[in-house]
C-alpha positions as CSV (number, residue, x, y, z in Angstrom):
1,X,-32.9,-22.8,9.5
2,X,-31.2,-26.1,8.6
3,X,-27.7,-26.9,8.3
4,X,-28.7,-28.2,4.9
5,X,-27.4,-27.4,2.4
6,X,-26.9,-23.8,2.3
7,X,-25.1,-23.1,5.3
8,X,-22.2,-25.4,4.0
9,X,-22.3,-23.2,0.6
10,X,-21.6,-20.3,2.7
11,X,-18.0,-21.9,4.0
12,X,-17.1,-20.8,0.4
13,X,-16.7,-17.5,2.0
14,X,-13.9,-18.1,4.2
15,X,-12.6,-20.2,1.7
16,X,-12.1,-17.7,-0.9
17,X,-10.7,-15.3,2.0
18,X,-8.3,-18.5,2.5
19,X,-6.8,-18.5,-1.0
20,X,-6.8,-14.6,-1.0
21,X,-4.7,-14.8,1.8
22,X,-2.1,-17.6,0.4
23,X,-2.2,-15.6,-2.7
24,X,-1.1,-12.0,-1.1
25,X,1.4,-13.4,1.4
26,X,4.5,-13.7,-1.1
27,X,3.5,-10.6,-2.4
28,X,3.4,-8.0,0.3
29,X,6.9,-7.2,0.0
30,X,6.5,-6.0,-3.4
31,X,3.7,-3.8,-2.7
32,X,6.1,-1.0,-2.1
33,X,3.0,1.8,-1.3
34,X,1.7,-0.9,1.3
35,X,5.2,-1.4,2.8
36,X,5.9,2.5,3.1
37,X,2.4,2.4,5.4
38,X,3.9,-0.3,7.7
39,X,7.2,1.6,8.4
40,X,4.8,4.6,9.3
41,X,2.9,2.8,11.6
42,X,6.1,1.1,12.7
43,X,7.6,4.7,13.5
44,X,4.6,5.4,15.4
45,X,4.9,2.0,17.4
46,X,8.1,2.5,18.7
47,X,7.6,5.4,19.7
48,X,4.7,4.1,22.0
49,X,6.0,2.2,24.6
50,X,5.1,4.5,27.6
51,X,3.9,1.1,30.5
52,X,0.2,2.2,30.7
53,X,-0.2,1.9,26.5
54,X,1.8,-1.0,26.5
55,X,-0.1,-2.7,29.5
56,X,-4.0,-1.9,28.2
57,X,-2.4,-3.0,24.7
58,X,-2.0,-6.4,26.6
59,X,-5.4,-6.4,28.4
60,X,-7.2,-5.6,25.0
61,X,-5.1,-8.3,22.9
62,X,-6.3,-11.3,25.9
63,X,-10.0,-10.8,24.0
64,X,-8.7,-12.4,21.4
65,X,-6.7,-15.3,23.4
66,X,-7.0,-19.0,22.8
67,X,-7.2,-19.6,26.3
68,X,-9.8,-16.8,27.2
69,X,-11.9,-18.0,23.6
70,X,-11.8,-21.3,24.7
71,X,-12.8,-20.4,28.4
72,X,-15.7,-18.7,26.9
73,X,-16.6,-21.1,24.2
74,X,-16.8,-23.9,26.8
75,X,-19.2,-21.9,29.1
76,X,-21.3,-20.3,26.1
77,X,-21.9,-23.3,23.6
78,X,-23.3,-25.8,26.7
79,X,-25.6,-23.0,27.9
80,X,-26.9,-22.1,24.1
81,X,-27.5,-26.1,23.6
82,X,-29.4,-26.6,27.0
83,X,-31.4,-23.0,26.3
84,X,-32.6,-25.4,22.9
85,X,-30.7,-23.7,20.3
86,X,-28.8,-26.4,18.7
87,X,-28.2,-24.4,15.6
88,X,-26.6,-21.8,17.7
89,X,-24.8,-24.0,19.8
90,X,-23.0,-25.6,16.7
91,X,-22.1,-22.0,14.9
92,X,-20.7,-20.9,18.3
93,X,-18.5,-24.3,18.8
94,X,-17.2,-23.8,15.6
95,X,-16.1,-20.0,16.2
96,X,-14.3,-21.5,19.0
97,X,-12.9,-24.6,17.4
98,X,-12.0,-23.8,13.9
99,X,-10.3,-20.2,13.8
100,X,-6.7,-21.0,16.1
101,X,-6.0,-23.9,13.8
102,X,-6.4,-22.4,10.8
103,X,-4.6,-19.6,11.7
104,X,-1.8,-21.7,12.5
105,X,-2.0,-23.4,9.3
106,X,-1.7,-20.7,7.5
107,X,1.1,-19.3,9.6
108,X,3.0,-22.2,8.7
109,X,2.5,-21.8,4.7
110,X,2.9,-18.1,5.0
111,X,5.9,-18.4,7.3
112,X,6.5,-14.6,7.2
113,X,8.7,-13.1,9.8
114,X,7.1,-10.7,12.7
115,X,8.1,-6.8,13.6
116,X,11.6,-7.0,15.2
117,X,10.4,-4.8,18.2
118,X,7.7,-6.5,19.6
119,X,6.7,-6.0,23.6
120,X,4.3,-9.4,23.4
121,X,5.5,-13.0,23.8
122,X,4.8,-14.4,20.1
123,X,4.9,-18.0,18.9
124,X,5.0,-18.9,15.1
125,X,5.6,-16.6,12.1
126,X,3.5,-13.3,11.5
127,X,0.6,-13.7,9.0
128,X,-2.3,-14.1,10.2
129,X,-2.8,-12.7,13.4
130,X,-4.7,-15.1,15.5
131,X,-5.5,-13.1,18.0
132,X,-7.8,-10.7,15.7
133,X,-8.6,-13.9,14.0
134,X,-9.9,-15.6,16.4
135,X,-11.4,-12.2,18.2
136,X,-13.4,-11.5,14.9
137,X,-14.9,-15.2,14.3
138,X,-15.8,-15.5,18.1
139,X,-17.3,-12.0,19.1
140,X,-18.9,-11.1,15.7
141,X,-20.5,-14.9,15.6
142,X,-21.4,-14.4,19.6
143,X,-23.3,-10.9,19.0
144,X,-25.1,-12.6,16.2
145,X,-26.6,-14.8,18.2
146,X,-27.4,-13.0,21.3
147,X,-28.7,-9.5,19.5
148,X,-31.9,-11.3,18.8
149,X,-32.2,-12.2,22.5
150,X,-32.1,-9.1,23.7
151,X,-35.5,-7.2,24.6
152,X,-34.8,-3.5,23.4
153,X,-33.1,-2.0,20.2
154,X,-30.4,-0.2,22.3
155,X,-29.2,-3.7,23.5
156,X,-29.4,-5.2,20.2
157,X,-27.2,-2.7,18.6
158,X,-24.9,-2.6,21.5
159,X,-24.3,-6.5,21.1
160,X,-23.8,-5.9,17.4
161,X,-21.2,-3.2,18.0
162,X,-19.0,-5.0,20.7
163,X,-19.3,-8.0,18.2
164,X,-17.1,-5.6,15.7
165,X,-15.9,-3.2,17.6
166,X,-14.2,-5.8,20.3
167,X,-12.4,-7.4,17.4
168,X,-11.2,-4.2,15.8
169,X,-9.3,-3.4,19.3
170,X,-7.7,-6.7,19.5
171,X,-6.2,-6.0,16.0
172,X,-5.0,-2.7,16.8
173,X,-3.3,-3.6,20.1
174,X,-1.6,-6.7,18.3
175,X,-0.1,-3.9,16.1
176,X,0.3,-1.3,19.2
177,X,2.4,-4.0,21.4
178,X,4.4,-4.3,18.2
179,X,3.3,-8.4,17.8
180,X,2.3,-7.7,13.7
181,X,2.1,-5.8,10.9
182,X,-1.0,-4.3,9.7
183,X,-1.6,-6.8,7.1
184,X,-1.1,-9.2,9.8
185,X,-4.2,-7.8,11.4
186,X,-6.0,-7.2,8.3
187,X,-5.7,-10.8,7.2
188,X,-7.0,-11.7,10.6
189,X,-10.5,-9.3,10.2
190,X,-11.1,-10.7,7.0
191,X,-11.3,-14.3,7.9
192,X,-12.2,-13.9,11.1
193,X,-15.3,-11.7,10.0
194,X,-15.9,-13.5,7.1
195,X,-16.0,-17.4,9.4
196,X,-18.6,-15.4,11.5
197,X,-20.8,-14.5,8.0
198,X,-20.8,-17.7,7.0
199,X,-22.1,-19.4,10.4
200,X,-24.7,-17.1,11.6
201,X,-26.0,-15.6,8.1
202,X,-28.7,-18.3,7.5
203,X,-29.8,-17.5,11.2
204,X,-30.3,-13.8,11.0
């Protein structure tokens, strides 16, 4: 399908999760039900620190890495445009290109601080997480474009489910090695999933 025009309509999806975002980030701290739910889960963190969590919390979180992203974004999106699939190509680059800097943007209008205990090396302030941000655009957007490819129905559903599944554990070990909060996390899924929607919908 064409880029033209209705694939451009669709960036009104992460758009929209954009300003949702902005809106809720000076909020959270009055949400006092949502706050009591973070100091659970915080509880629960801390008391989670035994080396083997803590060092397949780390393993999971490098799926949603700028450097291992960009590693695969540089060997995926030249092999989808030689294989002809321009289209696919172009979705994929942008999964790769767009969802670090926009997370960082955001990051810097949010400027909310991160959990005091945290067992990760962080940069920047807290909301979004980019990891799980750029996990859900780049593996969701990937298993779109690859289920098709694949010659059986088992195969096809097992790219779609790594291509949701793979992001969910990115956000939860961002949250187990004590790097976010849950609506850190959350925030991340939402764009992340909803960049992925809005590139490879006209495709599917």
């Amino acid at each position: 399908m064409p880029w033209w025009p209705g694939r451009w309509l669709l960036l009104l999806m992460p758009l929209a999760v954009v300003a949702l975002l902005l809106w809720a980030a000076p909020r959270l701290q009055g949400w006092t039900h949502w706050q009591a739910m973070e100091q659970r889960v915080a509880a629960l963190v801390g008391r989670c620190k035994h080396p083997r969590v803590v060092a397949a919390a780390m393993d999971i979180s490098a799926l949603g890495s700028s450097t291992l992203v960009g590693l695969l974004g540089v060997v995926a999106v030249p092999a989808l445009w030689a294989a002809g699939g321009t289209d696919a190509a172009l979705a994929l680059a942008l999964a790769t290109a767009l969802p670090g800097p926009l997370g960082r943007w955001l990051k810097h209008r949010t400027q909310l601080v991160r959990p005091a205990d945290s067992r990760s090396i962080t940069f920047g302030s807290s909301f979004p997480s980019n990891h799980t941000l750029m996990a859900s655009a780049w593996w969701l957007t990937a298993a779109a474009l690859t289920a098709p490819l694949m010659p059986t129905d088992a195969l096809r559903n097992g790219a779609w489910l790594l291509g949701v599944l793979l992001p969910l554990a990115v956000g939860g070990s961002r949250v187990a090695l004590g790097a976010h909060h849950v609506a850190d996390v959350v925030a991340g899924w939402l764009l992340g999933f909803g960049l992925a929607l809005s590139l490879v919908t006209p495709s599917m």
